[in-house]
mmCIF file of the N, C-alpha and C atoms, coordinates in Angstrom:
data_MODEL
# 
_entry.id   MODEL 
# 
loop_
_atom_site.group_PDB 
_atom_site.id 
_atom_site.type_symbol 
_atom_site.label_atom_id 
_atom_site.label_alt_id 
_atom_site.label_comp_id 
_atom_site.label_asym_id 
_atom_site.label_entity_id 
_atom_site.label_seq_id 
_atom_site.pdbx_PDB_ins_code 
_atom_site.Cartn_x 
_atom_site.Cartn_y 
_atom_site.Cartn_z 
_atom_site.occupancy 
_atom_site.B_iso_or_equiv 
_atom_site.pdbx_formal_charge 
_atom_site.auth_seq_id 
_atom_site.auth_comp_id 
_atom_site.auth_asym_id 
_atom_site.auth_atom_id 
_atom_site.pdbx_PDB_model_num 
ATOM 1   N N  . UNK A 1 1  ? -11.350 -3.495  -6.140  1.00 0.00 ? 1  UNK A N  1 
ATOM 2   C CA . UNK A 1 1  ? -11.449 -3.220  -4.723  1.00 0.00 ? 1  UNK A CA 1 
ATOM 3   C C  . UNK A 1 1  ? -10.049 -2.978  -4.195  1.00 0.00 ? 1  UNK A C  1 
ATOM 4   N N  . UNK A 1 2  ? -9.704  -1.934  -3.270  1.00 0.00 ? 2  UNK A N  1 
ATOM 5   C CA . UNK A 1 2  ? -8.709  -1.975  -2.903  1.00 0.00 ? 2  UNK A CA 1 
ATOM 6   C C  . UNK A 1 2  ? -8.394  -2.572  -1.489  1.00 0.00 ? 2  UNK A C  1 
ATOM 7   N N  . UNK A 1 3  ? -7.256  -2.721  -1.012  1.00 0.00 ? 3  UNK A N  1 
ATOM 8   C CA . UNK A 1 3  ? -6.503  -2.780  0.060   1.00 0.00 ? 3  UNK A CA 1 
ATOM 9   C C  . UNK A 1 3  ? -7.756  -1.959  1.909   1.00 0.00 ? 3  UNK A C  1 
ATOM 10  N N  . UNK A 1 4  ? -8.081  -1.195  1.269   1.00 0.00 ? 4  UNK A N  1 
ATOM 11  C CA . UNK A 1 4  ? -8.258  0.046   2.154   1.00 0.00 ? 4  UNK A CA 1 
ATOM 12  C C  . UNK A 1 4  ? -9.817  -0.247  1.713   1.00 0.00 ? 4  UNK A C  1 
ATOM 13  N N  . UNK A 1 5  ? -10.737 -0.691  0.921   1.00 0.00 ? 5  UNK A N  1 
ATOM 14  C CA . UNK A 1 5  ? -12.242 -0.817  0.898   1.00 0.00 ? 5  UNK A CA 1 
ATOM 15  C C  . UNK A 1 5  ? -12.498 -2.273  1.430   1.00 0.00 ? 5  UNK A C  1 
ATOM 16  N N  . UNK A 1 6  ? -11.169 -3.407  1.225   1.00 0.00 ? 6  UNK A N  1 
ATOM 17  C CA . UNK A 1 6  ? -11.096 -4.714  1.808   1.00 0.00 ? 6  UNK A CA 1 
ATOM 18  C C  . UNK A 1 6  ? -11.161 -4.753  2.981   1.00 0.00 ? 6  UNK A C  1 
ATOM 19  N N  . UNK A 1 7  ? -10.729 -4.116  3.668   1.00 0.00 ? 7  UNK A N  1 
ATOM 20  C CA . UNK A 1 7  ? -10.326 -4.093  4.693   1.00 0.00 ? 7  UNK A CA 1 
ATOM 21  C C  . UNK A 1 7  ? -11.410 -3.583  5.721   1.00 0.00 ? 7  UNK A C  1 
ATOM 22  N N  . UNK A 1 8  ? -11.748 -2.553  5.370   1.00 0.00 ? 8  UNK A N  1 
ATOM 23  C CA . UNK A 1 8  ? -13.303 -1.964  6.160   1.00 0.00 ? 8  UNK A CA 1 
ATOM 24  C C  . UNK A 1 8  ? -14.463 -2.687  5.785   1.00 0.00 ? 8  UNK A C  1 
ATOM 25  N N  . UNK A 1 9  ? -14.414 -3.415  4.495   1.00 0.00 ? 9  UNK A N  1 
ATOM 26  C CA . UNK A 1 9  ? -15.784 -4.782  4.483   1.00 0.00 ? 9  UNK A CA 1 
ATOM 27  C C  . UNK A 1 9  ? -15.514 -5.931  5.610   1.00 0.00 ? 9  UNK A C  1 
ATOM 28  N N  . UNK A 1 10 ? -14.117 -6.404  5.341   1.00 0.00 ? 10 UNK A N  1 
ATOM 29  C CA . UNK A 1 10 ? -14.155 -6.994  6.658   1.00 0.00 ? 10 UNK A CA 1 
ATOM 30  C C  . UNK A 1 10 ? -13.703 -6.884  8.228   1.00 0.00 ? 10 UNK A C  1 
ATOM 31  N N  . UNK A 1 11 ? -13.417 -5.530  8.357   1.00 0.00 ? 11 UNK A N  1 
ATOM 32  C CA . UNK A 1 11 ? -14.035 -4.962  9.484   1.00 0.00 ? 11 UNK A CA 1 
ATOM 33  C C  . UNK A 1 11 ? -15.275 -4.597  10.268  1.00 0.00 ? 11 UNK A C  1 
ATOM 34  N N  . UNK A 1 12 ? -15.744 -4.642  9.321   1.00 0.00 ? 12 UNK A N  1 
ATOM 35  C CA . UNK A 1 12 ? -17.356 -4.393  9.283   1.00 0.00 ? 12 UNK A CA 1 
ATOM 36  C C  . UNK A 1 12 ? -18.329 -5.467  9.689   1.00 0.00 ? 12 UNK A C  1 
ATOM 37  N N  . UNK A 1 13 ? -18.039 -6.438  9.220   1.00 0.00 ? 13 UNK A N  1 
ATOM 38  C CA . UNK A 1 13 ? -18.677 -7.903  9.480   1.00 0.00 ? 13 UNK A CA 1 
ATOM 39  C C  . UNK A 1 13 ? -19.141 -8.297  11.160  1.00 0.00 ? 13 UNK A C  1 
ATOM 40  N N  . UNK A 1 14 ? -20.084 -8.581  11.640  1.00 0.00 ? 14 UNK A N  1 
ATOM 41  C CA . UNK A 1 14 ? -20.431 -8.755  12.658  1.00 0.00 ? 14 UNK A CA 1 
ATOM 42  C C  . UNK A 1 14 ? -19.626 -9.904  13.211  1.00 0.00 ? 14 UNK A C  1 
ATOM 43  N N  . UNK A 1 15 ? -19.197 -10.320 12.794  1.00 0.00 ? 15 UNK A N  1 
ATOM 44  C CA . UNK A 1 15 ? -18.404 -11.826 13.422  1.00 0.00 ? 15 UNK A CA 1 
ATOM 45  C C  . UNK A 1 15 ? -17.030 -11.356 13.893  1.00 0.00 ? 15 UNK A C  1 
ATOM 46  N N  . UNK A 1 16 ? -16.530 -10.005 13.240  1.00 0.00 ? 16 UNK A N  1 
ATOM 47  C CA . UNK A 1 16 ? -15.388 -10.078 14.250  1.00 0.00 ? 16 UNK A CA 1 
ATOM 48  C C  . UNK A 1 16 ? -15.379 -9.170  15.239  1.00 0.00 ? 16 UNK A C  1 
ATOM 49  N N  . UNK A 1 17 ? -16.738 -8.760  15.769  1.00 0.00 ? 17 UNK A N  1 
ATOM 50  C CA . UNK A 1 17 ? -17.026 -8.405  17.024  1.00 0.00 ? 17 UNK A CA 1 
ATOM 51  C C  . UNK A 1 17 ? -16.664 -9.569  18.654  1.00 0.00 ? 17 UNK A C  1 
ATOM 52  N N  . UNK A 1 18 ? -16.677 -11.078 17.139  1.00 0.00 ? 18 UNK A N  1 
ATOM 53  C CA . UNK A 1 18 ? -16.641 -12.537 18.395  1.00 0.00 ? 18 UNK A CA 1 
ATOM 54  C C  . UNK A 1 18 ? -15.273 -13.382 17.997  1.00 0.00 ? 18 UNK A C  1 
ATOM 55  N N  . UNK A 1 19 ? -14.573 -12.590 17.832  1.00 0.00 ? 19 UNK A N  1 
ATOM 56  C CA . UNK A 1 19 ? -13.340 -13.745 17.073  1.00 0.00 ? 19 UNK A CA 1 
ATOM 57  C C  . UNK A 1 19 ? -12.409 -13.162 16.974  1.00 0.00 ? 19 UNK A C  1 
ATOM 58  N N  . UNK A 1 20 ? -11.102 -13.515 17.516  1.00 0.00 ? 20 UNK A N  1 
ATOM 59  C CA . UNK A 1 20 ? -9.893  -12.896 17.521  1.00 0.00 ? 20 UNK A CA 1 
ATOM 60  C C  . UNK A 1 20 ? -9.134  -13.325 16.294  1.00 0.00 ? 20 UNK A C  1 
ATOM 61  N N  . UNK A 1 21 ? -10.116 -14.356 15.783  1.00 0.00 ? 21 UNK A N  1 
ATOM 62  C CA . UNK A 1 21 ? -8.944  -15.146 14.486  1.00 0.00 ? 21 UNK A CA 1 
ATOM 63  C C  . UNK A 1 21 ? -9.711  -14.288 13.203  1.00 0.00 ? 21 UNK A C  1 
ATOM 64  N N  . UNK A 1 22 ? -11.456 -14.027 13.376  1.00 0.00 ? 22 UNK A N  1 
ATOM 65  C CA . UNK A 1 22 ? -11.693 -14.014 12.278  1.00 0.00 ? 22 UNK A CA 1 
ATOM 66  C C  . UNK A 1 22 ? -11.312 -12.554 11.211  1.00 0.00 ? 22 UNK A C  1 
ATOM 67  N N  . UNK A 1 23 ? -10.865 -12.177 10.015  1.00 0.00 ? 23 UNK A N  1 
ATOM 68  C CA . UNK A 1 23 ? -10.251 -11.216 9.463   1.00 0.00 ? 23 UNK A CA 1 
ATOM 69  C C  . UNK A 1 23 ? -9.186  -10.431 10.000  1.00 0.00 ? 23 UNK A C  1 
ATOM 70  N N  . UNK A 1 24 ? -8.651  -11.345 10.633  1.00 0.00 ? 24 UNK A N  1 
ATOM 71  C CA . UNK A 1 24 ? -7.137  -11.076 11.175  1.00 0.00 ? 24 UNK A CA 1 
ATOM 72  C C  . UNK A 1 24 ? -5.884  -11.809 9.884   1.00 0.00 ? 24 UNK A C  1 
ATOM 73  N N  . UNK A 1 25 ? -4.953  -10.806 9.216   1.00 0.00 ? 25 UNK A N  1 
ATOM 74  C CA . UNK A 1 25 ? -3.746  -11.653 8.457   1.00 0.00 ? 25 UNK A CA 1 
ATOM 75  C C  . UNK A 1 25 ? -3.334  -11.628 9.202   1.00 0.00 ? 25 UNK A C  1 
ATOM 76  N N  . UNK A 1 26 ? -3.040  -12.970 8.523   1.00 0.00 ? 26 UNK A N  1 
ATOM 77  C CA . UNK A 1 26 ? -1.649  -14.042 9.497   1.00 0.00 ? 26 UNK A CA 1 
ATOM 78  C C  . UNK A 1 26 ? -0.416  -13.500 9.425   1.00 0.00 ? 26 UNK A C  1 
ATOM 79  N N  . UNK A 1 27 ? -0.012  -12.835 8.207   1.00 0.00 ? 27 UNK A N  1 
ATOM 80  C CA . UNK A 1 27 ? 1.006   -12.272 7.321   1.00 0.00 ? 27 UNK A CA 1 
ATOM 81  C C  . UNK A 1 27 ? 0.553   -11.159 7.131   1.00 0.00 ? 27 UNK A C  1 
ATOM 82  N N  . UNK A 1 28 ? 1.369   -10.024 7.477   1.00 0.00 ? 28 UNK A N  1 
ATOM 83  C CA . UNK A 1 28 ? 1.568   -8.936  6.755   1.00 0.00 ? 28 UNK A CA 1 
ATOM 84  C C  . UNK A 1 28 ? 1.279   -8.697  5.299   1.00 0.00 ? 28 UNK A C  1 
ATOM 85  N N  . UNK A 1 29 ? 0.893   -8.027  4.414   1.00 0.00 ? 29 UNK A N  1 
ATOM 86  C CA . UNK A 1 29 ? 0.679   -7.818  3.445   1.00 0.00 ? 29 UNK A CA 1 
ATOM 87  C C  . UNK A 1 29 ? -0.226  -9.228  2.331   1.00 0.00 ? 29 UNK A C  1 
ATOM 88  N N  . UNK A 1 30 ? -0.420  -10.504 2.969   1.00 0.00 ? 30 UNK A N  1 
ATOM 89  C CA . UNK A 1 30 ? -1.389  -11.246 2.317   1.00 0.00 ? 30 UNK A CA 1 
ATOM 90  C C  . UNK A 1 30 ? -2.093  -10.906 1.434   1.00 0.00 ? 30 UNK A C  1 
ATOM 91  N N  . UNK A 1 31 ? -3.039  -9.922  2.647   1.00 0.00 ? 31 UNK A N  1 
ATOM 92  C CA . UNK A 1 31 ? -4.293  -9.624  2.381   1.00 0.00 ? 31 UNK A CA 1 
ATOM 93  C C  . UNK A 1 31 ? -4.345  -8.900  0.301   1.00 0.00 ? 31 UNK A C  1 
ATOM 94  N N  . UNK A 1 32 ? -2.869  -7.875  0.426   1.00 0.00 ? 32 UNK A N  1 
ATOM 95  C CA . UNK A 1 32 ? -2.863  -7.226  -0.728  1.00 0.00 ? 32 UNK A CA 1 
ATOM 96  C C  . UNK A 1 32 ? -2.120  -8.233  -1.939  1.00 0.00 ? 32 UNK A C  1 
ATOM 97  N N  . UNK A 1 33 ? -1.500  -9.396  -1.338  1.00 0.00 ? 33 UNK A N  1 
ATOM 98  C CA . UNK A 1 33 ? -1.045  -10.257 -2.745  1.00 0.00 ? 33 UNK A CA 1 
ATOM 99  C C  . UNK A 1 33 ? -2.173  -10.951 -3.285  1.00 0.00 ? 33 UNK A C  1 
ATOM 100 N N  . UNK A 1 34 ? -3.442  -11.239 -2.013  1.00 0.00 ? 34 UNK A N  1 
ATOM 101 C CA . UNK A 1 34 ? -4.586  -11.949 -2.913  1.00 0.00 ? 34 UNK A CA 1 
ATOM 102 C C  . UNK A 1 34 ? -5.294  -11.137 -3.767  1.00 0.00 ? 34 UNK A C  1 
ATOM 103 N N  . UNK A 1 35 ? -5.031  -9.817  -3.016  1.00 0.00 ? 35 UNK A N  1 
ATOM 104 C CA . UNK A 1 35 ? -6.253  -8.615  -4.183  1.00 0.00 ? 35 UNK A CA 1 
ATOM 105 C C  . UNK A 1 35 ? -4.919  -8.516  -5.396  1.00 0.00 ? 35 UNK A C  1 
ATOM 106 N N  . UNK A 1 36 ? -4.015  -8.572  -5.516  1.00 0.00 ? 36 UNK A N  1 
ATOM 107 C CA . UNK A 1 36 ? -2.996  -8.378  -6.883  1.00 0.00 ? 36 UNK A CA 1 
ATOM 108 C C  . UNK A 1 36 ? -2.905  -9.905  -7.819  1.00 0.00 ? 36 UNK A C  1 
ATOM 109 N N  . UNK A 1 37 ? -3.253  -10.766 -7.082  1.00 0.00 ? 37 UNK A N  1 
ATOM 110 C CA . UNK A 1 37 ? -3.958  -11.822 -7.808  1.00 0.00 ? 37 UNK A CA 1 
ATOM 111 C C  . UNK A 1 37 ? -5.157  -12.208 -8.169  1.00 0.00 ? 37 UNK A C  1 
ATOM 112 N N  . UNK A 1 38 ? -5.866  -11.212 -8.076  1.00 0.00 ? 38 UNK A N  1 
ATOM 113 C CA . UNK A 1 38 ? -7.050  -11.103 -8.796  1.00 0.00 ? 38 UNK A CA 1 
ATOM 114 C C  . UNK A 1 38 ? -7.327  -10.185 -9.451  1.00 0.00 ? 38 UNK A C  1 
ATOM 115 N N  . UNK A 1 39 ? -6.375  -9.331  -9.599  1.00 0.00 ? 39 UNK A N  1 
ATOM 116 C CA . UNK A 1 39 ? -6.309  -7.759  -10.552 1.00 0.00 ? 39 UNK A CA 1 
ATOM 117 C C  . UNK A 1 39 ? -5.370  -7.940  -11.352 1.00 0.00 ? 39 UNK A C  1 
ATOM 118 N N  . UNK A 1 40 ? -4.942  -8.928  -11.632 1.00 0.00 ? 40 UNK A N  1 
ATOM 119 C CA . UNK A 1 40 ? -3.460  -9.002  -12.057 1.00 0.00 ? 40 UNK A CA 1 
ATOM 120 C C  . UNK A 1 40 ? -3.823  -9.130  -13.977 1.00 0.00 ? 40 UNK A C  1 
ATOM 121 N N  . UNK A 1 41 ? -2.932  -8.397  -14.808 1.00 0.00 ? 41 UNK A N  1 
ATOM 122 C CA . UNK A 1 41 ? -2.969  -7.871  -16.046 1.00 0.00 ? 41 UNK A CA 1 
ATOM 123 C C  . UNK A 1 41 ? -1.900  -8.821  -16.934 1.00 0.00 ? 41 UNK A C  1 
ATOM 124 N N  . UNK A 1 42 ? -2.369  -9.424  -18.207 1.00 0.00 ? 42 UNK A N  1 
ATOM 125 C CA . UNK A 1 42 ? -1.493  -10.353 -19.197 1.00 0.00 ? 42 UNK A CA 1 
ATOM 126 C C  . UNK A 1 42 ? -1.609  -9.354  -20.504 1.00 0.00 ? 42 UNK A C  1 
ATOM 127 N N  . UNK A 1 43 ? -0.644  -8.682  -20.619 1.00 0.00 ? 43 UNK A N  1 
ATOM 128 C CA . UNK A 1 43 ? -0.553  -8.124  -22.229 1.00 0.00 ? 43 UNK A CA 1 
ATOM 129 C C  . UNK A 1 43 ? -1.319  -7.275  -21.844 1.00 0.00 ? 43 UNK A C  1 
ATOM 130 N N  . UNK A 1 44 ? -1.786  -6.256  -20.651 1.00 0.00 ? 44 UNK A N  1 
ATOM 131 C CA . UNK A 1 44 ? -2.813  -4.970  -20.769 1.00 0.00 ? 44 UNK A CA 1 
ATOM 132 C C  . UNK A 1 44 ? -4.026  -5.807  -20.690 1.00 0.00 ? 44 UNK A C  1 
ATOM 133 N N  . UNK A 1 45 ? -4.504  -6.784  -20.391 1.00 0.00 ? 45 UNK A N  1 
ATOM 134 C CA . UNK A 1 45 ? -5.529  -7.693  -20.536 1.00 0.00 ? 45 UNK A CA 1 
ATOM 135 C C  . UNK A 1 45 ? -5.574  -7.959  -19.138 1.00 0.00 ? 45 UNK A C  1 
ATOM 136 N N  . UNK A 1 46 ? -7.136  -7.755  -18.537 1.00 0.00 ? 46 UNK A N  1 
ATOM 137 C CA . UNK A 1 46 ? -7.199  -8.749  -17.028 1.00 0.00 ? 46 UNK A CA 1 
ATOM 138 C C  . UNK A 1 46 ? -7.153  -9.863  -17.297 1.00 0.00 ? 46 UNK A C  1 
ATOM 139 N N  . UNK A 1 47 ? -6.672  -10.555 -16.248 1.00 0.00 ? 47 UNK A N  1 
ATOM 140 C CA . UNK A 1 47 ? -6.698  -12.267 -16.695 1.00 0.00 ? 47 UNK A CA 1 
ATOM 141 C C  . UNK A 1 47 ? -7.663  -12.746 -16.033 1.00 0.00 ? 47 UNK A C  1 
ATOM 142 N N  . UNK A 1 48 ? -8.546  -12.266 -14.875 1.00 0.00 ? 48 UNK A N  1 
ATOM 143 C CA . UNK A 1 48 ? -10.065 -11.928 -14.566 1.00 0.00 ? 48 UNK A CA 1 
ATOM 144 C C  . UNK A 1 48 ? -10.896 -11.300 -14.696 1.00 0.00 ? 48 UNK A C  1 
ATOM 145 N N  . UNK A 1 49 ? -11.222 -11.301 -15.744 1.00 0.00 ? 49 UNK A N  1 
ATOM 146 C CA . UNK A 1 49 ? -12.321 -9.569  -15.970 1.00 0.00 ? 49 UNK A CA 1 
ATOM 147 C C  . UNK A 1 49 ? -13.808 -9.874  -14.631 1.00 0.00 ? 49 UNK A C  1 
ATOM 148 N N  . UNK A 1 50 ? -14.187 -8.780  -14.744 1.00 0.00 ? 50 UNK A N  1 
ATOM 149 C CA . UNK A 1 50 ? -15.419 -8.868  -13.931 1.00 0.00 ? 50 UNK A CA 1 
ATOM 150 C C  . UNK A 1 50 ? -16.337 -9.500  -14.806 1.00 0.00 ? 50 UNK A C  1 
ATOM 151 N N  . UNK A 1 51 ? -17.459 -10.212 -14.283 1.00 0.00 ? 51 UNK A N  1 
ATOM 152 C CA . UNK A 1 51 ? -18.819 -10.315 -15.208 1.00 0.00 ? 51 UNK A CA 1 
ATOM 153 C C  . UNK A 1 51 ? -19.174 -9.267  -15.858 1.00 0.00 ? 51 UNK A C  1 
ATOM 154 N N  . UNK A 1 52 ? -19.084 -7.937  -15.086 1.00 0.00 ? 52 UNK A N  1 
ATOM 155 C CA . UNK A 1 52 ? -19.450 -6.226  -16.018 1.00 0.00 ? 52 UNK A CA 1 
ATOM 156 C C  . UNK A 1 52 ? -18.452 -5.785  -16.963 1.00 0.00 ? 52 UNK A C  1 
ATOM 157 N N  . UNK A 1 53 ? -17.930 -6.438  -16.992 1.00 0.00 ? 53 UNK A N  1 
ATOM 158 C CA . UNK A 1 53 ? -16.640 -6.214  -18.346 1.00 0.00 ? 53 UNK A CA 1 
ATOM 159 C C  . UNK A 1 53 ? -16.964 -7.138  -19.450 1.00 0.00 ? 53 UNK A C  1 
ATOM 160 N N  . UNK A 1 54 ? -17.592 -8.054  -19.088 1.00 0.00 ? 54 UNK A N  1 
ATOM 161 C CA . UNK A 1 54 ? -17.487 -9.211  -20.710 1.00 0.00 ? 54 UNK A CA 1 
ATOM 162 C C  . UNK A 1 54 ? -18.635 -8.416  -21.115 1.00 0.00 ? 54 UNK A C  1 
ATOM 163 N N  . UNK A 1 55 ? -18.628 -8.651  -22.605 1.00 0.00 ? 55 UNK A N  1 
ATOM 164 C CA . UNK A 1 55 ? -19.611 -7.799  -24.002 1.00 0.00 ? 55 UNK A CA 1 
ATOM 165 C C  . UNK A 1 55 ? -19.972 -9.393  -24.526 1.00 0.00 ? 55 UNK A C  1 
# 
């Protein structure tokens, strides 16, 4: 998922039609160190594969 499909899922969400806090970063760029910690690669290897990746 990227940066830019994250971002419009939680834009999208009915709750932050009522919430100034909710899917608001606190920090600048957060949002993309949590998606690079969950994409993040050991030896060419995810170190999370998806469930649709394990055989």
């Amino acid at each position: 998922m990227t940066y830019a499909e994250c971002r419009h899922l939680i834009d999208s969400m009915k709750y932050g039609d009522f919430s100034d806090i909710f899917g608001v970063e606190k920090e600048v760029g957060k949002l993309n160190g949590i998606l690079a910690a969950v994409y993040q690669n050991v030896f060419g290897t995810e170190l999370y594969p998806s469930i649709y990746c394990i055989s």
